[in-house]
C-alpha positions as CSV (number, residue, x, y, z in Angstrom):
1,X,-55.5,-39.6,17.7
2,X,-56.5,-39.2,21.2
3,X,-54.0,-40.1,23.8
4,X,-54.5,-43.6,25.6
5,X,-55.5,-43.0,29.7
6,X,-53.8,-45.3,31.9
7,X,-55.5,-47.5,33.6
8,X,-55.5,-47.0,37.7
9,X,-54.5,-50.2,38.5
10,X,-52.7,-52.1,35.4
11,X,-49.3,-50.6,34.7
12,X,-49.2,-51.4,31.4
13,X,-47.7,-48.9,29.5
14,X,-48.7,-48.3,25.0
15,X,-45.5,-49.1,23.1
16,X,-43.4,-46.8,22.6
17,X,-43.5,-46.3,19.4
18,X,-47.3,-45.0,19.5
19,X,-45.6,-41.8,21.1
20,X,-46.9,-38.3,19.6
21,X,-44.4,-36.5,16.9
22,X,-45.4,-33.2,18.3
23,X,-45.4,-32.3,21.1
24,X,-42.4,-34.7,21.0
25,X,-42.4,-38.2,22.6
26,X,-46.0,-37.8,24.1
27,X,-47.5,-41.2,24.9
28,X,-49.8,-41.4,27.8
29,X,-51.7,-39.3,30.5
30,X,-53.2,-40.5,33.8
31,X,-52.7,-43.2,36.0
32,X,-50.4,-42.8,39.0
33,X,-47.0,-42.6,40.6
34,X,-46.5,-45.8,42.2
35,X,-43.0,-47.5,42.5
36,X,-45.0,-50.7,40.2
37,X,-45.9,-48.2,37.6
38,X,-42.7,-46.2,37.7
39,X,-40.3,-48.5,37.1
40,X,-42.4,-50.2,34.5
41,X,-42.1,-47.0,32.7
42,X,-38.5,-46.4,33.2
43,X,-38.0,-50.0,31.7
44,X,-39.7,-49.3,29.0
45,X,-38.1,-46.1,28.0
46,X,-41.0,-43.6,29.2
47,X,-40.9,-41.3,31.7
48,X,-43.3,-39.0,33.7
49,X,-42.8,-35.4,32.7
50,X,-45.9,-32.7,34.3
51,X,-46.4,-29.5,35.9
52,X,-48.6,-28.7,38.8
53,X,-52.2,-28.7,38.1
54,X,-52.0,-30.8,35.0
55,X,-52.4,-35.0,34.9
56,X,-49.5,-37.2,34.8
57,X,-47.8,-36.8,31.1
58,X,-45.7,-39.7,29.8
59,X,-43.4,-39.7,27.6
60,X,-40.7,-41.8,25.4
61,X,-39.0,-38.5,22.5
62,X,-37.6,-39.6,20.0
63,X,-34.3,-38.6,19.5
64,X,-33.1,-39.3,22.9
65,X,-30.0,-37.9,24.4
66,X,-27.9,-40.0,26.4
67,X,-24.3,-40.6,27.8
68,X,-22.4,-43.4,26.6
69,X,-19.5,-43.4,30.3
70,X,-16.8,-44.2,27.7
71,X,-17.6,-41.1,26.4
72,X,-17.6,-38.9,28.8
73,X,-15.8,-35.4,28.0
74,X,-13.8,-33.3,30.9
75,X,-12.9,-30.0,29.0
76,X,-9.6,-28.3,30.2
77,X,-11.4,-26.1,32.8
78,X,-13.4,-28.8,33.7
79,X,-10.7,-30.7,34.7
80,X,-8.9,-27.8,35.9
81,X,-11.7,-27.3,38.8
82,X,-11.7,-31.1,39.7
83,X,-8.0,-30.6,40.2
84,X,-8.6,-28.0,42.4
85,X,-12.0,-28.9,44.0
86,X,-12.4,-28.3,47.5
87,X,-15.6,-29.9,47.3
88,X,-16.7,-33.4,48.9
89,X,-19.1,-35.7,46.6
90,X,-20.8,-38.5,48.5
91,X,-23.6,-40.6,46.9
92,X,-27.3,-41.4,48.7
93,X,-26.7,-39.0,52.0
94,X,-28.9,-36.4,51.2
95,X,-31.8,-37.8,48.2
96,X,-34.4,-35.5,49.5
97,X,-32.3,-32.7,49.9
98,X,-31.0,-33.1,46.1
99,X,-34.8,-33.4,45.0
100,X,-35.5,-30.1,47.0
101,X,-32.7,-27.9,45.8
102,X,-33.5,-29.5,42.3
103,X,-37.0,-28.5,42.5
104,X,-36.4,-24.6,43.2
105,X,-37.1,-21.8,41.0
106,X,-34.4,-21.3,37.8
107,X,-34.0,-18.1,36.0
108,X,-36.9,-16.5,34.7
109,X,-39.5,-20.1,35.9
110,X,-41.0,-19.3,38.7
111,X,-42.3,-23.0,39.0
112,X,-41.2,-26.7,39.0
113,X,-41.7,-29.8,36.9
114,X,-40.8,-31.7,40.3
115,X,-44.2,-31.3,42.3
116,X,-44.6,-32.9,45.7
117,X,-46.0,-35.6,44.1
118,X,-43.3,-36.1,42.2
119,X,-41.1,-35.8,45.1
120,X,-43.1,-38.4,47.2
121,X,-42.4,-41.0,44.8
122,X,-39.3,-40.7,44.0
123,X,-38.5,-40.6,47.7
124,X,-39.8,-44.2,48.2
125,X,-37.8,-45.4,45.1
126,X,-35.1,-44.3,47.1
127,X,-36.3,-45.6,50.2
128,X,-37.0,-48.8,48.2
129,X,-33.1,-49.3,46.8
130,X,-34.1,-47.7,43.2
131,X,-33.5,-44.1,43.1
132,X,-30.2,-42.3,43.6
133,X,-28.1,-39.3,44.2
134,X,-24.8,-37.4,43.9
135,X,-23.9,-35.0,46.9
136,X,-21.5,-32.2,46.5
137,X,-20.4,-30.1,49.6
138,X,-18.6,-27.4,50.5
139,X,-17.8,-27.8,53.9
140,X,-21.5,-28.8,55.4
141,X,-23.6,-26.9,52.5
142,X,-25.0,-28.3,49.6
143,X,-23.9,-27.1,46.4
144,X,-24.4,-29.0,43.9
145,X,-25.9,-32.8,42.8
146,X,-28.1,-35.1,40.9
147,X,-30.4,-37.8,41.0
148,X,-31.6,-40.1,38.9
149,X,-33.3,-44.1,39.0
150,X,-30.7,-47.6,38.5
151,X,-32.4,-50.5,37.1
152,X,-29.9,-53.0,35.4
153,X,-26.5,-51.6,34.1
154,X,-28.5,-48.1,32.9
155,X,-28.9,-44.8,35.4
156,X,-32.1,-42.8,34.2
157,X,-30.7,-39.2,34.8
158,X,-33.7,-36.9,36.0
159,X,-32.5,-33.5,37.3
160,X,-29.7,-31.8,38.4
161,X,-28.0,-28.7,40.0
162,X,-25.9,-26.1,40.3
163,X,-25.6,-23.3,42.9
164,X,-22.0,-23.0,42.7
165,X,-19.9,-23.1,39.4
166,X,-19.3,-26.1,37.7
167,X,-20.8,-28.2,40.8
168,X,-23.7,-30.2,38.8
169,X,-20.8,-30.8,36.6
170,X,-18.4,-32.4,39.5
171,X,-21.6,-34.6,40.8
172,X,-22.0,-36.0,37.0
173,X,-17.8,-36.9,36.3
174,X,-18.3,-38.8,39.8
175,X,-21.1,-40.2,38.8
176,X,-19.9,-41.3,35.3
177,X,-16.5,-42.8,37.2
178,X,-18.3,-44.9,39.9
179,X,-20.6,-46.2,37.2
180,X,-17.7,-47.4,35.3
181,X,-16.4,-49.0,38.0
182,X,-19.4,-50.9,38.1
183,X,-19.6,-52.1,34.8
184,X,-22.9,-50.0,34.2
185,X,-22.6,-48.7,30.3
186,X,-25.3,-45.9,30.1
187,X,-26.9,-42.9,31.4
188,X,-30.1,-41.6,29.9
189,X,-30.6,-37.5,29.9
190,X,-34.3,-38.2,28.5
191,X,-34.1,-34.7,26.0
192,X,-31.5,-32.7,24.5
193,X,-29.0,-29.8,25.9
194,X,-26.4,-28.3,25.5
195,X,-25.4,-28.8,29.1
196,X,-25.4,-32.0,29.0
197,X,-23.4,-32.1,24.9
198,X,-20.3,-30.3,26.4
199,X,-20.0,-33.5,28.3
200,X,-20.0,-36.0,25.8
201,X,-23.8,-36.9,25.3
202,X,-25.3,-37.5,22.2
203,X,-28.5,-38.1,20.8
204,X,-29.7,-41.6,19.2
205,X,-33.2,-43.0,18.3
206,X,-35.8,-44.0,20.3
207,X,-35.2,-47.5,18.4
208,X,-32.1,-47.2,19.5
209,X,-32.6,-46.5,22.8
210,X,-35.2,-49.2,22.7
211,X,-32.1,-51.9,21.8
212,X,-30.2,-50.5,24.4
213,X,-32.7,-50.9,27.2
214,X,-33.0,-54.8,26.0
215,X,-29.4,-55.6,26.4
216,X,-28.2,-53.4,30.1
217,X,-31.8,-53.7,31.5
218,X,-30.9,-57.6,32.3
219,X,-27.2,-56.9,33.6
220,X,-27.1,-57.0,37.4
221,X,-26.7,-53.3,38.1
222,X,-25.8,-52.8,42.7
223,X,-28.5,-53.1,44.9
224,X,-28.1,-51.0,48.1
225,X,-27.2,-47.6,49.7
226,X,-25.3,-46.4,47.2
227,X,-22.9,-44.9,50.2
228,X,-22.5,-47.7,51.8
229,X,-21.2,-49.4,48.7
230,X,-18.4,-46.9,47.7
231,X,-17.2,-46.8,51.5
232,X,-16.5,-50.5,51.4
233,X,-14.6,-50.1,47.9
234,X,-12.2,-47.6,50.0
């Protein structure tokens, strides 16, 4: 069956459940990367997922991984190197910096998923009071972070990294205890890995998932700079 193009204007997304088995979670091409049609996807359990040079893939896999914040796993050296950090987190000082150091070469990849499109857009979710990140310094360098959307009680995890050990790591435990704090329930890591098990995710169905969205989606998640929201906690 030949996959549905989006429409340039209507953000109106296929169910989910039309999603390809293979290649996993497939659902869409086309359309465009506006904050409308971005957060209609992200509320819908789809995401955009494409390299340079091809059209804007959706998608909505099914399983899906994600991070229940009750059951978050901090291994013994894990814990060991929080202890001991001599890092600084911070949350929302730095989103296009995290996007940037996100989007650079790893290993043996010589390219990114996260295009300047890609960046562009998220940028004005940020700018807008949607998207997120999770800073972590050593001294005034950037070492480590993530970034991700909020809509309701639910972060949508996108990317993360690592350029010191254990440093994506310290930016997700934050991340998972601030979240608790504010009564959100759920992070979504879109696809599988083993990263990502160590800590305590898990993979349910996209039906699942699909319940899930339903019930936190609604919940008044916290509007604002994320910074400026943890500074007036202290």
């Amino acid at each position: 069956m030949p996959l549905p193009w989006l429409d340039p204007v209507d953000t109106h997304f296929p169910d989910i459940s039309l999603a390809l088995d293979d290649p996993n979670g497939l659902l869409a091409v086309g359309g465009d990367l506006s904050p409308e049609r971005l957060l209609a996807a992200y509320s819908n359990g789809i995401f955009p997922w494409f390299e340079e040079g091809q059209p804007i893939l959706w998608w909505s896999p099914d399983p899906r991984m994600v991070l229940f914040l009750e059951d978050l796993r901090i291994s013994k050296s894990l814990q060991k190197a929080l202890n001991k950090s001599p890092y600084k987190v911070t949350m929302d000082t730095a989103f296009a910096q995290v996007m940037a150091c996100c989007a650079e070469p790893r290993g043996d990849s010589p390219g990114t998923w996260i295009t300047d499109e890609m960046r562009a857009a998220y940028i004005q979710l940020f700018e807008d009071g949607h998207a997120h990140s999770v800073e972590v310094w050593c001294e005034e360098r950037l070492v480590g972070g993530l970034y991700g959307i909020a809509i309701g009680q639910l972060f949508f995890g996108e990317s993360m990294f690592s350029f010191e050990s254990n440093t994506s790591k310290i930016a997700l435990v934050n991340l998972v205890k601030q979240l608790h704090q504010w009564n959100y329930k759920l992070i979504d890591c879109q696809v599988s890995s083993e990263h990502l098990e160590t800590l305590g995710a898990i993979e349910i169905s996209r039906d699942e998932f699909a319940e899930q969205l339903r019930e936190l989606l609604p919940q008044q998640g916290m509007a604002g700079p994320w910074h400026l929201l943890v500074n007036a906690e202290r």
